[in-house]
C-alpha positions as CSV (number, residue, x, y, z in Angstrom):
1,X,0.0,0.0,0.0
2,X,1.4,3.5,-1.1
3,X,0.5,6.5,1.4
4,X,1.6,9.7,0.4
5,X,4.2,11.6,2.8
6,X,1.7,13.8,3.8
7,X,-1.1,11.2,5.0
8,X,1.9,9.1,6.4
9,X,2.7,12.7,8.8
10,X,-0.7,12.7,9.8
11,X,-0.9,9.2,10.7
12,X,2.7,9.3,12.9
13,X,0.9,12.3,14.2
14,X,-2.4,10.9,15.5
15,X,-0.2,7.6,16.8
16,X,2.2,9.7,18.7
17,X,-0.8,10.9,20.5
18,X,-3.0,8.5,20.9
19,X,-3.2,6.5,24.4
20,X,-5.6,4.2,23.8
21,X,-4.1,2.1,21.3
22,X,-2.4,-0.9,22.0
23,X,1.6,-0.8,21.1
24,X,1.0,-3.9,19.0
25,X,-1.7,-2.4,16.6
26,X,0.2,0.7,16.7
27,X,3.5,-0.9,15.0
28,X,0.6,-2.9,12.3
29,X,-0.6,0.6,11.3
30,X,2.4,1.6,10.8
31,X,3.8,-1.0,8.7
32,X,0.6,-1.0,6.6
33,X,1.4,2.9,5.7
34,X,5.6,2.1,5.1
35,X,6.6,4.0,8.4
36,X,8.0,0.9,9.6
37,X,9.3,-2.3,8.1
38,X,7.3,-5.2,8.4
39,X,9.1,-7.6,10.6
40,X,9.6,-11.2,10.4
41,X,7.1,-13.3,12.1
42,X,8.9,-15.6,15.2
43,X,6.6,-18.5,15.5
44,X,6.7,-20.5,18.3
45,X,4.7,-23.8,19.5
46,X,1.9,-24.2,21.4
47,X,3.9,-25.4,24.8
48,X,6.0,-22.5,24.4
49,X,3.3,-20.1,24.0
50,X,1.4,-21.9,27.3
51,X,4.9,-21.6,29.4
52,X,5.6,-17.8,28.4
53,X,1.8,-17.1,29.5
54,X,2.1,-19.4,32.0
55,X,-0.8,-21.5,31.2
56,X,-2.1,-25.2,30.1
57,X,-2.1,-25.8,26.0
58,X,-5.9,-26.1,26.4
59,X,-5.9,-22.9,27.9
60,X,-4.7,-21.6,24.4
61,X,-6.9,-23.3,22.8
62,X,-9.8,-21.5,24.7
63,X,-8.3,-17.9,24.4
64,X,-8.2,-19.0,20.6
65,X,-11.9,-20.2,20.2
66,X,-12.6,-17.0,22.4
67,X,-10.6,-15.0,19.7
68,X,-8.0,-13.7,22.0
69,X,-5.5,-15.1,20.3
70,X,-4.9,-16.0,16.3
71,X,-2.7,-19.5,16.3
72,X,-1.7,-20.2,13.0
73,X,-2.8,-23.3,11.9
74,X,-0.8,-25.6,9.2
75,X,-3.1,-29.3,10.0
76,X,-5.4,-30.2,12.9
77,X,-2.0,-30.8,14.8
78,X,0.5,-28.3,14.2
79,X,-0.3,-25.2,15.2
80,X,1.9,-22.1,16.0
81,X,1.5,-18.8,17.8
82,X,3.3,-15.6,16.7
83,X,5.5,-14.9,20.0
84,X,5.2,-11.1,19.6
85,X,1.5,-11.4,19.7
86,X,2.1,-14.0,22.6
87,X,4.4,-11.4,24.7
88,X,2.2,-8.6,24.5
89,X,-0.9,-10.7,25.3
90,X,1.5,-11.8,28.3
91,X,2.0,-8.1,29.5
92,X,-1.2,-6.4,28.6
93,X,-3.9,-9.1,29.2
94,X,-7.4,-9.4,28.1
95,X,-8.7,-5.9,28.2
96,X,-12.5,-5.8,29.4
């Protein structure tokens, strides 16, 4: 996606002052607009996303169903978590 410089001032702008918004979706919008590279995704498994939120794999898979959490699914077995997502769902929670 192409944003002019302009609308890509505007949108640093509005960011840099906006408390509401999660970091996470912060650094999305600004990769969708070109103001920041888009990263690498770090996968991890399933038992390492349940030991870095300290919780039981079924737990996962209930914050998942609940759509708390987007695992990335390659067959009924393997399934990965992006750890960044993982992290900040470990530090900022479920926000009600």
């Amino acid at each position: 996606m192409s944003v002019n410089p302009s609308t890509q001032n505007a949108i640093q702008a509005i960011l840099n002052g906006d408390t509401l918004t999660q970091p996470a979706i912060k650094k999305k919008i600004l990769q969708v607009v070109g103001l920041q590279p888009a990263r690498p995704r770090r996968l991890i498994t399933a038992s390492q996303a349940a030991d870095i939120l300290g919780v039981h794999k079924k737990t996962l898979e209930r914050y998942a169903k609940r759509e708390l959490l987007n695992p990335i699914r390659y067959s009924k077995r393997k399934i990965r978590y992006d750890a960044e997502e993982i992290e900040d769902f470990a530090v900022n929670g479920v926000e009600v």
